[in-house]
MIDOSE-1310 file (N, C-alpha, C; in nm, 2 decimals, decimal comma, always signed):
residues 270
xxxx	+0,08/-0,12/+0,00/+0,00/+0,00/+0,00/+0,09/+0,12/+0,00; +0,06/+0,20/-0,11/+0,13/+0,36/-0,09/+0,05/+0,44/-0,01; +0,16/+0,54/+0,06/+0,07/+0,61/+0,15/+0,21/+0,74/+0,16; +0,15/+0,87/+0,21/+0,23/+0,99/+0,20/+0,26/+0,98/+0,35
xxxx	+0,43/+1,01/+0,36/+0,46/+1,03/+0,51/+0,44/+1,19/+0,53; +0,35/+1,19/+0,61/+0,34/+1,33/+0,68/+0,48/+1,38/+0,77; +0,51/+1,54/+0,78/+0,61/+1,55/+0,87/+0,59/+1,60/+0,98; +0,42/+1,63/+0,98/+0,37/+1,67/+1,12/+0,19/+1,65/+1,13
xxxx	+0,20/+1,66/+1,29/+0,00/+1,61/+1,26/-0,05/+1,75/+1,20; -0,19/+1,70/+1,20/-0,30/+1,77/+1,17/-0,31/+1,91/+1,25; -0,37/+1,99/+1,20/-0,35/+2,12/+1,29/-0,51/+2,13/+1,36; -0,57/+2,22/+1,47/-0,69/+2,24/+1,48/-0,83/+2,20/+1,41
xxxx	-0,78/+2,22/+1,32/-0,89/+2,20/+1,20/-0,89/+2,12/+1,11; -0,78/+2,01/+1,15/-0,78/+1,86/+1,06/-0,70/+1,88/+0,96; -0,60/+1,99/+0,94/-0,52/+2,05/+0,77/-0,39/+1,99/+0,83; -0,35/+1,95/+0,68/-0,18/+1,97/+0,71/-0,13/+2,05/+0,58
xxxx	-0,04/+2,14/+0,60/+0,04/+2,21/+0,48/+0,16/+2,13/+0,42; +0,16/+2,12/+0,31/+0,23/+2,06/+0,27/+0,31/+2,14/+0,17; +0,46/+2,17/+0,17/+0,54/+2,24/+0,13/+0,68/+2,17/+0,04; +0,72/+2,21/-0,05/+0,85/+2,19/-0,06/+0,83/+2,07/-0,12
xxxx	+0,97/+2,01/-0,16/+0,99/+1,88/-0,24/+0,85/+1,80/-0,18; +0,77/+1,83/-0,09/+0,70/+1,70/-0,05/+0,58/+1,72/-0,16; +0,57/+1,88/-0,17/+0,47/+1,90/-0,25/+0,46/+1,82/-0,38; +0,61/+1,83/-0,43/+0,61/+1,76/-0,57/+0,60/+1,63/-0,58
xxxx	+0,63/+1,56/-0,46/+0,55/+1,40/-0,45/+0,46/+1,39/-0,45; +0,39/+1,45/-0,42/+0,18/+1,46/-0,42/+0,17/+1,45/-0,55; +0,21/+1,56/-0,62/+0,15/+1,60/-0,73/+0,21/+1,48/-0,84; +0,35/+1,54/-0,80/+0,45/+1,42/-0,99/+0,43/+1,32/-0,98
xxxx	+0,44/+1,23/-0,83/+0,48/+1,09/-0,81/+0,34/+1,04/-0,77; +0,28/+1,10/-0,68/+0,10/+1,05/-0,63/+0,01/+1,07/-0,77; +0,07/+1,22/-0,85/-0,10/+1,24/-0,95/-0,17/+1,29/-0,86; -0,17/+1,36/-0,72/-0,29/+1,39/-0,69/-0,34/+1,54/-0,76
xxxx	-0,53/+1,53/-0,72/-0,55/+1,67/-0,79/-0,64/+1,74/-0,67; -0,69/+1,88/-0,69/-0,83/+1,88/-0,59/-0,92/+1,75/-0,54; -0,96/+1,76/-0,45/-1,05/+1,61/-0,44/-1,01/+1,48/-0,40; -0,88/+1,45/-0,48/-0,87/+1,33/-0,42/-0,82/+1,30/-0,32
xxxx	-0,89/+1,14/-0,28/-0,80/+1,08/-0,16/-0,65/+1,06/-0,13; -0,64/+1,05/+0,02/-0,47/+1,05/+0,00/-0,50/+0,93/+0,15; -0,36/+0,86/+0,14/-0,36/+0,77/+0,28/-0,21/+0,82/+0,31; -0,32/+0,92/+0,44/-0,15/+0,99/+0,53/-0,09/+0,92/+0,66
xxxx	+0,01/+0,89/+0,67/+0,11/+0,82/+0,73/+0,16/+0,93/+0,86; +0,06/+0,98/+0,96/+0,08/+1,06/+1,06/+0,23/+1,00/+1,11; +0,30/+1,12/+1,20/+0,42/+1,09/+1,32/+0,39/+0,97/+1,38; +0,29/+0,97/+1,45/+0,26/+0,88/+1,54/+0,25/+0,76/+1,54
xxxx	+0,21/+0,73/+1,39/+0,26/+0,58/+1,32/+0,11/+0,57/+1,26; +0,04/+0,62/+1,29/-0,14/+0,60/+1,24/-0,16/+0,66/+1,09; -0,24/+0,59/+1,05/-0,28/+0,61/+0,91/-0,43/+0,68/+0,91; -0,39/+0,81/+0,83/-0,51/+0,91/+0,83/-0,57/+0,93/+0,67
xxxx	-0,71/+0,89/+0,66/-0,75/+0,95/+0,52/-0,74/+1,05/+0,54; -0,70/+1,12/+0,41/-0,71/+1,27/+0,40/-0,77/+1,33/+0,28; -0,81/+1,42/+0,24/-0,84/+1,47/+0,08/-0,75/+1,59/+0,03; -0,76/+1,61/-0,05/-0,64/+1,71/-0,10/-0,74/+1,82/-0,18
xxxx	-0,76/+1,92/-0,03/-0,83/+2,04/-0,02/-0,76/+2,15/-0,14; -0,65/+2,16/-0,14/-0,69/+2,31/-0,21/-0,50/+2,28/-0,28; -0,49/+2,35/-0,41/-0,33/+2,34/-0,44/-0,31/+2,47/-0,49; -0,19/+2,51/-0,46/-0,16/+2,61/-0,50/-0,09/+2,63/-0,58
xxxx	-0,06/+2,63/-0,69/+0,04/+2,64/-0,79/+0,16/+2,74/-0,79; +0,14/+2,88/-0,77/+0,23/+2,97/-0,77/+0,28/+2,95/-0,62; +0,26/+2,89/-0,50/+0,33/+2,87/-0,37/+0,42/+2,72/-0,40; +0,36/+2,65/-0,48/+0,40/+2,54/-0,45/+0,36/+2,46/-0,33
xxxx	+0,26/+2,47/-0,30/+0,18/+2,44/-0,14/+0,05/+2,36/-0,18; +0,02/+2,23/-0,09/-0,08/+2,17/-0,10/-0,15/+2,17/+0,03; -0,28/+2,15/+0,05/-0,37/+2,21/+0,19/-0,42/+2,00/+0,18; -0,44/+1,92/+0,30/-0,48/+1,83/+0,29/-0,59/+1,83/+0,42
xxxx	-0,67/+1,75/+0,41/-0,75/+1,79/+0,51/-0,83/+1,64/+0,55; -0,82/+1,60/+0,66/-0,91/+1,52/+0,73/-1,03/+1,43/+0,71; -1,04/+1,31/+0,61/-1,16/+1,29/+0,53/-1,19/+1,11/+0,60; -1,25/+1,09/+0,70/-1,30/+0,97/+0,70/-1,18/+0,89/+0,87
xxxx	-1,21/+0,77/+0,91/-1,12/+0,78/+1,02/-1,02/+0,69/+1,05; -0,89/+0,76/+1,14/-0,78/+0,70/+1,17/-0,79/+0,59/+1,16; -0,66/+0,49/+1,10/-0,64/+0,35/+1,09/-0,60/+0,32/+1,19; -0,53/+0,23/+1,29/-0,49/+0,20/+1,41/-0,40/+0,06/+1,35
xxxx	-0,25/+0,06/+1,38/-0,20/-0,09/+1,35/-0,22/-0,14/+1,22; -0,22/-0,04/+1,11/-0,28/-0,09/+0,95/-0,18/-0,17/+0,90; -0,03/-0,20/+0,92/+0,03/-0,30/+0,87/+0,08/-0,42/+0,96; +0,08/-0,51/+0,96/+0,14/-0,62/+1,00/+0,32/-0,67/+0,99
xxxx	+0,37/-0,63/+1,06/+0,53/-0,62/+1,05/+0,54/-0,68/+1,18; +0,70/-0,66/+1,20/+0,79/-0,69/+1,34/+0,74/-0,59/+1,46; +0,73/-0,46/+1,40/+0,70/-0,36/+1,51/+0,60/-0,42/+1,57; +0,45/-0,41/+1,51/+0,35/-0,48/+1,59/+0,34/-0,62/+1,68
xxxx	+0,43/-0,65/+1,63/+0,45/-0,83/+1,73/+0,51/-0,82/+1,85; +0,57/-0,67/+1,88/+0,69/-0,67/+1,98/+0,82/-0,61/+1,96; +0,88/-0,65/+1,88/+1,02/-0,66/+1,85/+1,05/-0,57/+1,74; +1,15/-0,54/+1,77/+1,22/-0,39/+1,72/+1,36/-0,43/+1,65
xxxx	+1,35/-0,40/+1,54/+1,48/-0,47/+1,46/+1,55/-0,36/+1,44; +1,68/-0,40/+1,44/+1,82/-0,34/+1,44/+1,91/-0,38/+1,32; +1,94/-0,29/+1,25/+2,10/-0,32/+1,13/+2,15/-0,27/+1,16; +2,26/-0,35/+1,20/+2,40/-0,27/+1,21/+2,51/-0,32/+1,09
xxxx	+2,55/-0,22/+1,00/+2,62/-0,25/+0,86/+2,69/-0,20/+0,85; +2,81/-0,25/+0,82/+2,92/-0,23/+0,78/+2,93/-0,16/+0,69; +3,00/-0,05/+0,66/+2,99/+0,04/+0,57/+3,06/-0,02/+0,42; +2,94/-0,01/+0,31/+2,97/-0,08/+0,18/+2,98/+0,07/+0,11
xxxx	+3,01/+0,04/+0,00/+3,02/+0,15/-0,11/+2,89/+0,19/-0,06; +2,93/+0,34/-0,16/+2,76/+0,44/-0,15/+2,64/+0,40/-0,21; +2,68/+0,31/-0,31/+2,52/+0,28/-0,40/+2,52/+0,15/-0,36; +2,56/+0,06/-0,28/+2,53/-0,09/-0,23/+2,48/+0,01/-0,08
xxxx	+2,50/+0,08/+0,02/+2,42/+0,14/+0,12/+2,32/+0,17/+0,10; +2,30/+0,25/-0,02/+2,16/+0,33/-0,03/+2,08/+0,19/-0,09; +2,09/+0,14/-0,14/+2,01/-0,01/-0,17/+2,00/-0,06/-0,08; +2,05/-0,09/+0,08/+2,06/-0,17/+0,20/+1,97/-0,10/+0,28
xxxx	+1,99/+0,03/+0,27/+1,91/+0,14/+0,37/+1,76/+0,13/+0,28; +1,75/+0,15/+0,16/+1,59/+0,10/+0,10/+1,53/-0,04/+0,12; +1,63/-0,14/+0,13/+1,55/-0,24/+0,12/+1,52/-0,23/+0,33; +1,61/-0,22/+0,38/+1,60/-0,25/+0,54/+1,44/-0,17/+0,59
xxxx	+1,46/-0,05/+0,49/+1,31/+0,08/+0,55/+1,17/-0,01/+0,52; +1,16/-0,12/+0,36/+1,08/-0,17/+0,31/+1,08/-0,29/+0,41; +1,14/-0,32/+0,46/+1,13/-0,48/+0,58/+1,07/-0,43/+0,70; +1,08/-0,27/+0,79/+1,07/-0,24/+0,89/+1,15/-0,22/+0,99
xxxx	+1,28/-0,22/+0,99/+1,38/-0,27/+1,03/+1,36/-0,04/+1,10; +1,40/-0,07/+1,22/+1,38/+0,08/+1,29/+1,50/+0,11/+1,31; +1,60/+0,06/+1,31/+1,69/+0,14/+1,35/+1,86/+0,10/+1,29; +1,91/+0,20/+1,16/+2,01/+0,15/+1,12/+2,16/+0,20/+1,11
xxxx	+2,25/+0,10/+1,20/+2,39/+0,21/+1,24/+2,47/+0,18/+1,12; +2,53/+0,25/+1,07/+2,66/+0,20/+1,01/+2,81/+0,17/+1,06; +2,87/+0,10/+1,06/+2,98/+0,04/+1,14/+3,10/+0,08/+1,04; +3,23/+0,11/+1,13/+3,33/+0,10/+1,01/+3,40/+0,03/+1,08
xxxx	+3,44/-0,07/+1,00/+3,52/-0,22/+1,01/+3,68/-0,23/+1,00; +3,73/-0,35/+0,99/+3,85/-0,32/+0,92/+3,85/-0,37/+0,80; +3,77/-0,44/+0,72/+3,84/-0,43/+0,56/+3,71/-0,36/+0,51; +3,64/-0,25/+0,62/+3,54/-0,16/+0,45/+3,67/-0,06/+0,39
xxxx	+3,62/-0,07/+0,33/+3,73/+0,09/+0,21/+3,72/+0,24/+0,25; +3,81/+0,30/+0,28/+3,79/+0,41/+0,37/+3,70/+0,51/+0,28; +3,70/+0,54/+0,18/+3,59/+0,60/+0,07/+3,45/+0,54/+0,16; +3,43/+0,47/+0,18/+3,31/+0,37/+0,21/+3,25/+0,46/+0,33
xxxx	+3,36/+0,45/+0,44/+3,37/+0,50/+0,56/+3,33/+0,61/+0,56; +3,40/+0,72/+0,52/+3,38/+0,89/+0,51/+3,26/+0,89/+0,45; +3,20/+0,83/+0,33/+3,02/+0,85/+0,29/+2,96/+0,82/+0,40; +3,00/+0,71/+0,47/+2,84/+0,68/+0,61/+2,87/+0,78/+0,66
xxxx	+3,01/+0,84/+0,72/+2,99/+0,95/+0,82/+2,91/+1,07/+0,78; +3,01/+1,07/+0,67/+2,86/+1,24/+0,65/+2,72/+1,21/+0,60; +2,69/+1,10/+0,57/+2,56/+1,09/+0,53/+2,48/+1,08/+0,65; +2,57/+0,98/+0,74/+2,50/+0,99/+0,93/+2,46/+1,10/+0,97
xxxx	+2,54/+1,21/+0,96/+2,55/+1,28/+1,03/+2,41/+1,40/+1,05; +2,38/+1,36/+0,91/+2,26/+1,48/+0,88/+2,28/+1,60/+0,84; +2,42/+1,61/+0,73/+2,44/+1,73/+0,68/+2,40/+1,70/+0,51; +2,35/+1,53/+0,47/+2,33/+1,51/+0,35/+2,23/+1,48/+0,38
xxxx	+2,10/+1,52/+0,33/+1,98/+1,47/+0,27/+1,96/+1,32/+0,26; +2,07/+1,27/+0,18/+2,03/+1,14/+0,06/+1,93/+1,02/+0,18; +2,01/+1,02/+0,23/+1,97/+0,88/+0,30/+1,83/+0,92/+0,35; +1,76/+1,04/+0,43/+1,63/+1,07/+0,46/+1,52/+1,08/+0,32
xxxx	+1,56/+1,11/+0,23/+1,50/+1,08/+0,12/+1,49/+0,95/+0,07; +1,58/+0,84/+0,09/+1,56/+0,75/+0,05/+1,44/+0,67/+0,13; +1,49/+0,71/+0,27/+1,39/+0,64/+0,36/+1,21/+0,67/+0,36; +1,21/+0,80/+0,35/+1,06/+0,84/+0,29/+1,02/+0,82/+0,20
xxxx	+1,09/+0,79/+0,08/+1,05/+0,74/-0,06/+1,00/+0,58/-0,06; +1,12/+0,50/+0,06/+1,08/+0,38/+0,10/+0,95/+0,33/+0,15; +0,93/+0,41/+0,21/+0,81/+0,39/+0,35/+0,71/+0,44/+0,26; +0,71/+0,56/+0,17/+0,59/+0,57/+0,11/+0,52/+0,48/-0,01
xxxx	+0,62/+0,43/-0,02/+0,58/+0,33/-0,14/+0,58/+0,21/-0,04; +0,63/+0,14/+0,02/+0,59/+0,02/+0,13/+0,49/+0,05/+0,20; +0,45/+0,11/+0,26/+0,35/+0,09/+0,33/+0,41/+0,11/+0,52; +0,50/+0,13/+0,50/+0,56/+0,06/+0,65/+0,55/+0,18/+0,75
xxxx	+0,48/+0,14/+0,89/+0,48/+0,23/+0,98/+0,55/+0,25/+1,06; +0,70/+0,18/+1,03/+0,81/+0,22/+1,12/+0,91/+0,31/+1,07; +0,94/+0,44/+1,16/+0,98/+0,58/+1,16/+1,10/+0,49/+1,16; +1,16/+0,49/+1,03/+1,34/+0,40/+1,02/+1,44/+0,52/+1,07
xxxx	+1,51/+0,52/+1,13/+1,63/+0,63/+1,19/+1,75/+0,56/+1,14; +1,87/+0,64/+1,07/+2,03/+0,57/+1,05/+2,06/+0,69/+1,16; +2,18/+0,64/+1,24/+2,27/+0,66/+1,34/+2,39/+0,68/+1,29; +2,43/+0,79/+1,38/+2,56/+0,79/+1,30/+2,67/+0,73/+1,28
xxxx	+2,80/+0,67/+1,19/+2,89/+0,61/+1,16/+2,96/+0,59/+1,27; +2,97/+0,43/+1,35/+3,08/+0,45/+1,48/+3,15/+0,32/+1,42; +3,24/+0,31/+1,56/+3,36/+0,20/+1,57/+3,26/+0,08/+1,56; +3,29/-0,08/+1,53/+3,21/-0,18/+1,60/+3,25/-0,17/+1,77
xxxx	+3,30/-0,12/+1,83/+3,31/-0,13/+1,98/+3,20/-0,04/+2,04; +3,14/+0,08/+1,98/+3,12/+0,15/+1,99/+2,98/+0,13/+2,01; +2,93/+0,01/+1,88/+2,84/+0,01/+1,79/+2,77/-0,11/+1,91; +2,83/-0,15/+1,96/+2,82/-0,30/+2,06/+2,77/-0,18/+2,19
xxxx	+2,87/-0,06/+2,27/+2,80/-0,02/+2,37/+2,63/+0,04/+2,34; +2,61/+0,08/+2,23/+2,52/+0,15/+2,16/+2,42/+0,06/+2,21; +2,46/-0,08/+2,15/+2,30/-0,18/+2,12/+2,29/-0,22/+2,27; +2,39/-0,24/+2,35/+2,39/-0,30/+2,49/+2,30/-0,18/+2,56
xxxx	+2,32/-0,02/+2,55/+2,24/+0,04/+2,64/+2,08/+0,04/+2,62; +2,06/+0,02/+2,51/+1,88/+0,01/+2,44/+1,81/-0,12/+2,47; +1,91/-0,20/+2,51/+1,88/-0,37/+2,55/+1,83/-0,41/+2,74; +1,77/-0,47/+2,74/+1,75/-0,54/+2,84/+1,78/-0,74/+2,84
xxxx	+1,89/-0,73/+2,92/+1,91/-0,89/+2,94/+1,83/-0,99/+2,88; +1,81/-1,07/+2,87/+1,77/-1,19/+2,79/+1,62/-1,14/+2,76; +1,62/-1,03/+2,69/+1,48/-0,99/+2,63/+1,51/-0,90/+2,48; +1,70/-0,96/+2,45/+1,72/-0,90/+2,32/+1,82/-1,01/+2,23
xxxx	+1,84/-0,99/+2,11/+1,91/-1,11/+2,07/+1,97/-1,06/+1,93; +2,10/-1,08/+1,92/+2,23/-1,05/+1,85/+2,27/-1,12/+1,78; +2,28/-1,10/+1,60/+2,34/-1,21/+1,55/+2,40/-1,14/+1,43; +2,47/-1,22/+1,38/+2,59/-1,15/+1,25/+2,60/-1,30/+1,15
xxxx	+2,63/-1,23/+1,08/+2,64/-1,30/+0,99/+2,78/-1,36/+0,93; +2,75/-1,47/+0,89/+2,95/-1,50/+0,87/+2,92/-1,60/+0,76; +3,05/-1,58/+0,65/+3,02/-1,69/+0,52/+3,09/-1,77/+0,54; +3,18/-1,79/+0,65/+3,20/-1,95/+0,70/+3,12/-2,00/+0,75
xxxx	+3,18/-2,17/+0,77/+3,02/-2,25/+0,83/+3,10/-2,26/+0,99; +3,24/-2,28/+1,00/+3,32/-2,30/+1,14/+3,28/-2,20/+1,20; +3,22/-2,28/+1,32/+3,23/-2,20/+1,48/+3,06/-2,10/+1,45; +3,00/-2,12/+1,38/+2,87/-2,09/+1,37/+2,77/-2,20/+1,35
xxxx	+2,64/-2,11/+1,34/+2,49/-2,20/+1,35/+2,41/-2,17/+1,29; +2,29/-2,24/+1,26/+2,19/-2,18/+1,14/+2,08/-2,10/+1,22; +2,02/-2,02/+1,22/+1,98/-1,93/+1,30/+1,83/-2,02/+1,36; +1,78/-2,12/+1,32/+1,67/-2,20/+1,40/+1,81/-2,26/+1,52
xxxx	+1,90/-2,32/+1,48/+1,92/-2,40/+1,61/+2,00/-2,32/+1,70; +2,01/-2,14/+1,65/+2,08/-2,06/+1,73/+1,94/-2,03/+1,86; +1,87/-2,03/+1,77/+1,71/-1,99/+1,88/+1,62/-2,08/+1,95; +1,71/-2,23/+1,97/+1,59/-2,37/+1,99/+1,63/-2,31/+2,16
xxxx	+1,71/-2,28/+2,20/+1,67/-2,27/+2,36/+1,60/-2,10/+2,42; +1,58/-2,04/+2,30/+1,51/-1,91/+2,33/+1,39/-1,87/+2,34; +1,33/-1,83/+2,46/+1,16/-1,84/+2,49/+1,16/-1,69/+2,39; +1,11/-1,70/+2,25/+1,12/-1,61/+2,20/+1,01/-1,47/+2,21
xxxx	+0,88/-1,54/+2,26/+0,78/-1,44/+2,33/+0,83/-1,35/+2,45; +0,93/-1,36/+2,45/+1,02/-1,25/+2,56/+1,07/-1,15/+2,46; +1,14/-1,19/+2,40/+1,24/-1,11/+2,27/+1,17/-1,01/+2,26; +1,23/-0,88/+2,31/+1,17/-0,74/+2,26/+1,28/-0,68/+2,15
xxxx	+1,38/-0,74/+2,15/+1,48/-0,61/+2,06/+1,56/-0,73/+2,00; +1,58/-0,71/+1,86/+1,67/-0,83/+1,77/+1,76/-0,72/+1,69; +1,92/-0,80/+1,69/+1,99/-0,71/+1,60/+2,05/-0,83/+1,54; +2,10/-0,78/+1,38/+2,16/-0,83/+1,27/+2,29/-0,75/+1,21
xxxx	+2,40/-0,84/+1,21/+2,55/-0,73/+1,21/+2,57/-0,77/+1,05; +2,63/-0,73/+1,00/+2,62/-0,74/+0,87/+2,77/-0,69/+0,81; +2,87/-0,75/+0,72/+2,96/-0,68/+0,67/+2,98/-0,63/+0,54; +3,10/-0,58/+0,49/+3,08/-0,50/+0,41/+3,12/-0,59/+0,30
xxxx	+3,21/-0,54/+0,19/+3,26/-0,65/+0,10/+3,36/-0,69/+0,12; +3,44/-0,66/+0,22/+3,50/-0,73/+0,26/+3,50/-0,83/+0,38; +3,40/-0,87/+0,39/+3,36/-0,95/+0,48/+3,38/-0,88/+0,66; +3,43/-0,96/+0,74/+3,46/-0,93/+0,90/+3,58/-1,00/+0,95
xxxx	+3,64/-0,91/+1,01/+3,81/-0,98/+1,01/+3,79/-1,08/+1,13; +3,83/-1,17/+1,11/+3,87/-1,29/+1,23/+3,85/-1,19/+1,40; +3,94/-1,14/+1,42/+3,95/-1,07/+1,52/+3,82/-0,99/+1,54; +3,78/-0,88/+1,44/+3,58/-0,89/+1,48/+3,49/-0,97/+1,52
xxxx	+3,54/-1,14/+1,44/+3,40/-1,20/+1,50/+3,44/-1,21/+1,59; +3,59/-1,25/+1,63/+3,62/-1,31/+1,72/+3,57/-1,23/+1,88; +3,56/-1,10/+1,84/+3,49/-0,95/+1,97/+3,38/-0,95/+1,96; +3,30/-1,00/+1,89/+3,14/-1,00/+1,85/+3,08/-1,13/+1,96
xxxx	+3,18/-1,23/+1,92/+3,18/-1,33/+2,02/+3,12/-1,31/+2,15; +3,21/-1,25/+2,19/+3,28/-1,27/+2,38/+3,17/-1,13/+2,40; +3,14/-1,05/+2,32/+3,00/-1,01/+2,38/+2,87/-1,06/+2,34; +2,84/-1,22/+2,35/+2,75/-1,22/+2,34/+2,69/-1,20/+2,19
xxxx	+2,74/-1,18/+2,08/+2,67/-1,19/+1,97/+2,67/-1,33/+1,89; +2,55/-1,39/+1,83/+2,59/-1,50/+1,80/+2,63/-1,54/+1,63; +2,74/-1,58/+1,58/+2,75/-1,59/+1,48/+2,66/-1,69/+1,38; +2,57/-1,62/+1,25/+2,51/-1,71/+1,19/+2,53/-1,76/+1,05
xxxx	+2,52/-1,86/+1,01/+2,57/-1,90/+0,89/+2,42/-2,00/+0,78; +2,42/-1,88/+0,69/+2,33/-1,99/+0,60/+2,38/-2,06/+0,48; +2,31/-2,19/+0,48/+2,35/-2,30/+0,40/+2,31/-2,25/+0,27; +2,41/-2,16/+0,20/+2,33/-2,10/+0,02/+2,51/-2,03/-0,03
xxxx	+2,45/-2,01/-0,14/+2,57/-1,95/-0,20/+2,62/-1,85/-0,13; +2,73/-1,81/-0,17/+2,81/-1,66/-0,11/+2,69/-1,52/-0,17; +2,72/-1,47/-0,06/+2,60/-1,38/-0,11/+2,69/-1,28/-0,07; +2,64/-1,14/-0,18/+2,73/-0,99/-0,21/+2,67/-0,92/-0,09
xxxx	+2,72/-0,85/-0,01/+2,65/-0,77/+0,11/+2,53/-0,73/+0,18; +2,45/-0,65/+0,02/+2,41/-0,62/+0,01/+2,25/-0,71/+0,00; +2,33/-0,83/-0,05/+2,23/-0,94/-0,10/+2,17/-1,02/+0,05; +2,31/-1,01/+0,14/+2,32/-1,07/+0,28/+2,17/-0,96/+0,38
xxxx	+2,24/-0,87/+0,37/+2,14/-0,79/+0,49/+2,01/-0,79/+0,43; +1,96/-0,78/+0,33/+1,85/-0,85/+0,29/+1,77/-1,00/+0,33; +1,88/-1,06/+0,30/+1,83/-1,18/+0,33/+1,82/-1,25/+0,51; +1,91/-1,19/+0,56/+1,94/-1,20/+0,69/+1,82/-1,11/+0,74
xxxx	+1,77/-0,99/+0,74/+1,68/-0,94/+0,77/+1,56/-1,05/+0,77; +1,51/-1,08/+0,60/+1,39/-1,13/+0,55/+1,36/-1,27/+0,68; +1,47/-1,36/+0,69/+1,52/-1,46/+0,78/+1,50/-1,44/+0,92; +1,55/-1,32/+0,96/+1,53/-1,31/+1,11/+1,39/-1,28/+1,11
xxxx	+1,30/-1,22/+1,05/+1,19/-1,11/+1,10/+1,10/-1,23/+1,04; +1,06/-1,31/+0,97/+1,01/-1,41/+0,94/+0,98/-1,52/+1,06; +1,09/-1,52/+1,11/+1,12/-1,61/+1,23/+1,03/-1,54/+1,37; +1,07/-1,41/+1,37/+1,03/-1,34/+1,53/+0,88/-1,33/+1,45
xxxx	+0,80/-1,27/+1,31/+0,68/-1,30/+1,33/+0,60/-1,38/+1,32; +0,65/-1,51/+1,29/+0,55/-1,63/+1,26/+0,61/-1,70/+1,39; +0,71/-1,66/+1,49/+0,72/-1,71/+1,61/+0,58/-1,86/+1,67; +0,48/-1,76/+1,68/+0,37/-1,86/+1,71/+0,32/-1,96/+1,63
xxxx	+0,36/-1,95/+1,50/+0,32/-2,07/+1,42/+0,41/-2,17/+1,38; +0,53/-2,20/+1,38/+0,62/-2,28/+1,39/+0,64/-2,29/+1,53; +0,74/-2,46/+1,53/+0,77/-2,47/+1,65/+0,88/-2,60/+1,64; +0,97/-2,62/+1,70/+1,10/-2,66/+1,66/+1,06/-2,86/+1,68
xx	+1,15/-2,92/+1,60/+1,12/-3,11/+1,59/+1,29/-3,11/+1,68; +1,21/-3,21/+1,78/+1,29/-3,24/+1,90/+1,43/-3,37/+1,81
């Protein structure tokens, strides 16, 4: 389902102004005109009919206004089940990120850090930073262009570019003890597990918070997993071809979040 992310609620009187590049999504990329309906994507995560009251051409401004009632929980994802998914990725080239950060916003995935490793490519590095940082646009655009074409009600935030040591105190402070769960990915099969028999002893209706570590193209040096380890993260390995980074946090996402929502309808052969 498409739907317009709003950047603020409604005002007194049920309007939202709509300004600026957003305007030109309405119009170029929606087609909307006077009249029609629009499905707005409030802050709050609720989905609001709206109609598209009045356009202004010489402002560049569209007036939307209040038409019929709030949705409550209109999509079905990870967020509504409980669990709050985490990417943490290794910084890959610029146009393999911005494909990782679109597909991650289209999965639901809330919250995504970028890591610099030791074999990402320092070019690699210096784009997460400034793109973290909030002095470039690109990445918040991508993310609203995501969400509006998915459908997804989770407000995706990237964080800014840290160390993985850094990236580990990060996830540890937003976590609570055995009510979060950590896993990375590794294209060896030694000293790892397939992620069902990483989770056969995990009461997973506890699970509030899941993170997925991900590397760059150059994989994760020995000595990273080997620190990923000893805190507690668990290394996972799938039985399929080598997959390109990009191809990985994709599929590693689709795999985890599959698992935490159909939780209740599978159940493990003793």
């Amino acid at each position: 389902m498409r739907q317009f992310v709003a950047e603020c609620a409604p005002d007194k009187k049920g309007r939202i102004l709509v300004e600026g590049k957003k305007t030109k999504h309405l119009i170029s990329v929606l087609r909307c005109s006077v009249g029609d309906m629009v499905t707005v994507r409030l802050p709050s995560g609720i989905l609001q009919p709206m109609t598209v009251a009045y356009i202004d051409d010489t402002k560049k401004t569209v007036w939307l206004q209040i038409a019929g009632e709030k949705v409550e929980n209109s999509a079905i994802g990870v967020e509504h089940k409980g669990v709050d998914l985490w990417l943490f990725q290794f910084a890959a080239k610029p146009p393999k990120m911005d494909l990782i950060i679109r597909q991650a916003v289209e999965c639901g995935v809330s919250t995504i850090v970028p890591v610099a490793g030791t074999f990402c490519q320092s070019g690699s590095v210096e784009s997460a930073k400034k793109k973290s940082k909030g002095t470039d646009e690109r990445w918040e655009r991508i993310i609203t262009e995501a969400r509006e074409q998915s459908g997804s009600p989770v407000c995706t935030k990237v964080l800014p570019c840290v160390t993985l040591q850094q990236a580990l105190v990060m996830w540890k402070k937003h976590v609570t003890k055995d009510k979060a769960l950590a896993f990375v990915l590794y294209e060896q099969s030694e000293g790892t597990v397939s992620l069902f028999s990483a989770l056969k002893k995990t009461k997973l209706s506890d699970v509030q918070k899941a993170a997925l570590i991900v590397g760059a193209e150059g994989g994760i040096s020995s000595e990273e997993m080997e620190y990923l380890k000893q805190n507690g993260v668990i290394p996972i390995h799938f039985a399929t071809n080598i997959l390109r980074c990009e191809t990985a946090a994709l599929y590693g996402i689709a795999a985890l979040q599959n698992v935490l929502v159909e939780k209740e309808i599978w159940q493990f052969k003793e």
